[in-house]
C-alpha positions as a Markdown table, in Angstrom:
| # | Residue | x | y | z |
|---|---|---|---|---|
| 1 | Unk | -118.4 | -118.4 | -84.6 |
| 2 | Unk | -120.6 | -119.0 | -87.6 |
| 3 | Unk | -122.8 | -116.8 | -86.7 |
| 4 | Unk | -120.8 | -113.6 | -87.3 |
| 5 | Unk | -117.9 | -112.8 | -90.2 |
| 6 | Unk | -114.1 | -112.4 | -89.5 |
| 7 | Unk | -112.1 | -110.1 | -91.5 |
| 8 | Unk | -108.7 | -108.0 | -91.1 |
| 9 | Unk | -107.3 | -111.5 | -88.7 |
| 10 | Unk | -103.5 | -112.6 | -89.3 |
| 11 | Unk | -102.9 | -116.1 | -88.3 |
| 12 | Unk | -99.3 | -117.1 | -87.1 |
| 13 | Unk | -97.9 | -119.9 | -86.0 |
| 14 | Unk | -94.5 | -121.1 | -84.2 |
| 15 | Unk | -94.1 | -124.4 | -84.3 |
| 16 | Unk | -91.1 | -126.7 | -81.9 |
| 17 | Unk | -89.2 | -128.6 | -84.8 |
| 18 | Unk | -90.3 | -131.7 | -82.9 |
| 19 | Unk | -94.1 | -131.1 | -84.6 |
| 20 | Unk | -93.7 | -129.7 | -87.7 |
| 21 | Unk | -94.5 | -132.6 | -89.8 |
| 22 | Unk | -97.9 | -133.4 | -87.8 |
| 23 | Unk | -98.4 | -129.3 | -87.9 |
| 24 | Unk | -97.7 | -129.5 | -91.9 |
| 25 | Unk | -99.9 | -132.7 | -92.4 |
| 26 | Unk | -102.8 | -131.0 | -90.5 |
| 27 | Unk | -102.7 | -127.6 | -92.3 |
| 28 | Unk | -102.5 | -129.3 | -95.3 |
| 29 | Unk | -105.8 | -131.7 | -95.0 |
| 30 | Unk | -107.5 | -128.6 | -94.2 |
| 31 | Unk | -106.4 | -126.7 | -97.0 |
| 32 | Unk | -104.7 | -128.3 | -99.6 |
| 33 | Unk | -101.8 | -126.0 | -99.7 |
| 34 | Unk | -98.2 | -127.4 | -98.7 |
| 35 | Unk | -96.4 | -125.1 | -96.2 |
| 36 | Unk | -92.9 | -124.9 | -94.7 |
| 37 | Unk | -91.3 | -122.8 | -92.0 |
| 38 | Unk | -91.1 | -119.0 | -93.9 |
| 39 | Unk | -93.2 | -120.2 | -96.8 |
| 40 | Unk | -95.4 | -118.1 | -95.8 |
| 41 | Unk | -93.6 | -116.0 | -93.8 |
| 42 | Unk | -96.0 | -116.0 | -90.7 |
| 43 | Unk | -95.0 | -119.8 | -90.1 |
| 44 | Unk | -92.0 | -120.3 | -87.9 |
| 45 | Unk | -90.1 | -123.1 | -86.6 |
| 46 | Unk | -89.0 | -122.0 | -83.3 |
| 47 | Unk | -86.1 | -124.1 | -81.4 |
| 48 | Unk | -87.5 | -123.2 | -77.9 |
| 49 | Unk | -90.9 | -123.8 | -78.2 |
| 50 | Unk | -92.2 | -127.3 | -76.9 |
| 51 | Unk | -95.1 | -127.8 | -79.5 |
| 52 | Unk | -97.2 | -125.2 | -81.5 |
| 53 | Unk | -97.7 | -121.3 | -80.2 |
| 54 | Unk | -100.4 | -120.3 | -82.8 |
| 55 | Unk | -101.9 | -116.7 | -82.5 |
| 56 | Unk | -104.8 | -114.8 | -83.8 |
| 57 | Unk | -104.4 | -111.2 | -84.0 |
| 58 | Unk | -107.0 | -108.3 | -85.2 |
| 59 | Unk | -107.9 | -104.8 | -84.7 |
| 60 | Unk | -111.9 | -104.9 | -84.8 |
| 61 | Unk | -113.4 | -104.3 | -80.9 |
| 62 | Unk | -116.5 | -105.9 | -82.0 |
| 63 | Unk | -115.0 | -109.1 | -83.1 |
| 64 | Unk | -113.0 | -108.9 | -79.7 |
| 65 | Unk | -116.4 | -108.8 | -77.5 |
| 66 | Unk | -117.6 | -111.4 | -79.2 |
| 67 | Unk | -114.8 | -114.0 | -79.2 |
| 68 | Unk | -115.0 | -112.8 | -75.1 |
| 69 | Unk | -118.9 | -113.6 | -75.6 |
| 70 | Unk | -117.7 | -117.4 | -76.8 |
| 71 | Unk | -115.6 | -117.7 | -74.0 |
| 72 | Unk | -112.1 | -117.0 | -75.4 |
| 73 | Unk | -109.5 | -115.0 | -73.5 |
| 74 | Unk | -109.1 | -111.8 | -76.1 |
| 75 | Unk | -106.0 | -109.6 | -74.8 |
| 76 | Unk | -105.6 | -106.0 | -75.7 |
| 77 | Unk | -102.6 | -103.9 | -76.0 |
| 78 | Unk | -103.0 | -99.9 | -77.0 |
| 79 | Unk | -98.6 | -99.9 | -77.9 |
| 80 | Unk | -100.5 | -102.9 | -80.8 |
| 81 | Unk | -98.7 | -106.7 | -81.1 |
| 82 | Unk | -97.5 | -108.2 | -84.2 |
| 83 | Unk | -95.1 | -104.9 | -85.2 |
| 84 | Unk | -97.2 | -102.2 | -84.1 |
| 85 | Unk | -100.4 | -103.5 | -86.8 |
| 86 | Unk | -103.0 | -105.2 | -83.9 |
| 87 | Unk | -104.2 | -104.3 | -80.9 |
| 88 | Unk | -105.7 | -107.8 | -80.4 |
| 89 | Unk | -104.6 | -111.0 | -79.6 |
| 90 | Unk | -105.6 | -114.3 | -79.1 |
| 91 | Unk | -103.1 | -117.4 | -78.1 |
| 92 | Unk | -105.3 | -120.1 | -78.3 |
| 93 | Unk | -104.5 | -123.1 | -80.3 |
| 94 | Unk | -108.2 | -124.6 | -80.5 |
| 95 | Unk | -109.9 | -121.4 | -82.1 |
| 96 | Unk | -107.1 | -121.1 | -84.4 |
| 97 | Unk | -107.7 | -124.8 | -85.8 |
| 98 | Unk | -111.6 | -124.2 | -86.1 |
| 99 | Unk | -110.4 | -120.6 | -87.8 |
| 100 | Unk | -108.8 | -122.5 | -90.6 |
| 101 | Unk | -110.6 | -125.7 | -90.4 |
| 102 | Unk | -114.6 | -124.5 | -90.4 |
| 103 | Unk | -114.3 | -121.0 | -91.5 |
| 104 | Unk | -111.7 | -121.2 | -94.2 |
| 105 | Unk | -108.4 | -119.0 | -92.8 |
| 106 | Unk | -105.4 | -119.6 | -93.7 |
| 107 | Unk | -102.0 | -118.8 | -92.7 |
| 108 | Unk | -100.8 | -114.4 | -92.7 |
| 109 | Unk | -103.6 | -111.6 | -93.6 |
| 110 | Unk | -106.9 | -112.7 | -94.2 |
C-alpha cells in the first residue's frame, strides 16, 4: 500500500462491548490519542456485534482498482454507503489496522 497515497478515506468502526477495551488499547499504541464510543463520532459500540466491524469507505476508482490489485475485496454501490457520501467500501478488519498503524489514519475523514 506504500507504494501509492490515500486521501478522501473515512475509517469507522463498530465495536461488540465485549472488545472495546482491547479495541481502545490498540488504537491508542498506534496513535497516542484516547478514544471512546462517539468520541469521535465514527466509533460505535454496537450491542449486536460479536467483535469489531471496521470499514473503509472512499470515492476515488483508482484507489478502488488498486486495493482490488492487492487483493482486497472493494464493493461498489452507485445509491453511495455511509449517508449517500461513498461509493466504496471495504469491510476488512486487517487493511483497516495497517491503514492506521503503517500509513498513519485515524478514526472519521482523512
Amino acid at each position: 500500500m506504500k507504494e501509492f497515497y490515500m486521501t478522501g478515506i473515512l475509517l469507522e468502526a463498530e465495536i461488540s462491548p465485549q472488545q472495546q477495551h482491547q479495541f481502545e488499547m490498540r488504537y491508542h499504541a498506534a496513535t497516542g490519542n484516547f478514544i471512546s464510543p462517539g468520541q469521535p463520532v465514527e466509533y460505535q459500540s454496537q450491542n449486536n456485534k460479536w467483535g469489531a466491524e471496521l470499514r473503509i469507505y472512499f470515492n476515488d476508482p483508482e484507489l478502488a482498482g488498486k486495493f482490488r490489485e492487492k487483493g482486497f475485496h472493494v464493493e461498489f454501490h452507485s445509491q453511495a454507503y455511509r449517508s449517500d457520501k461513498f461509493i466504496y467500501r471495504i469491510n476488512n478488519n486487517d487493511l483497516w489496522w495497517e491503514l492506521i498503524e503503517e500509513h498513519g489514519l485515524r478514526l472519521g475523514m482523512n
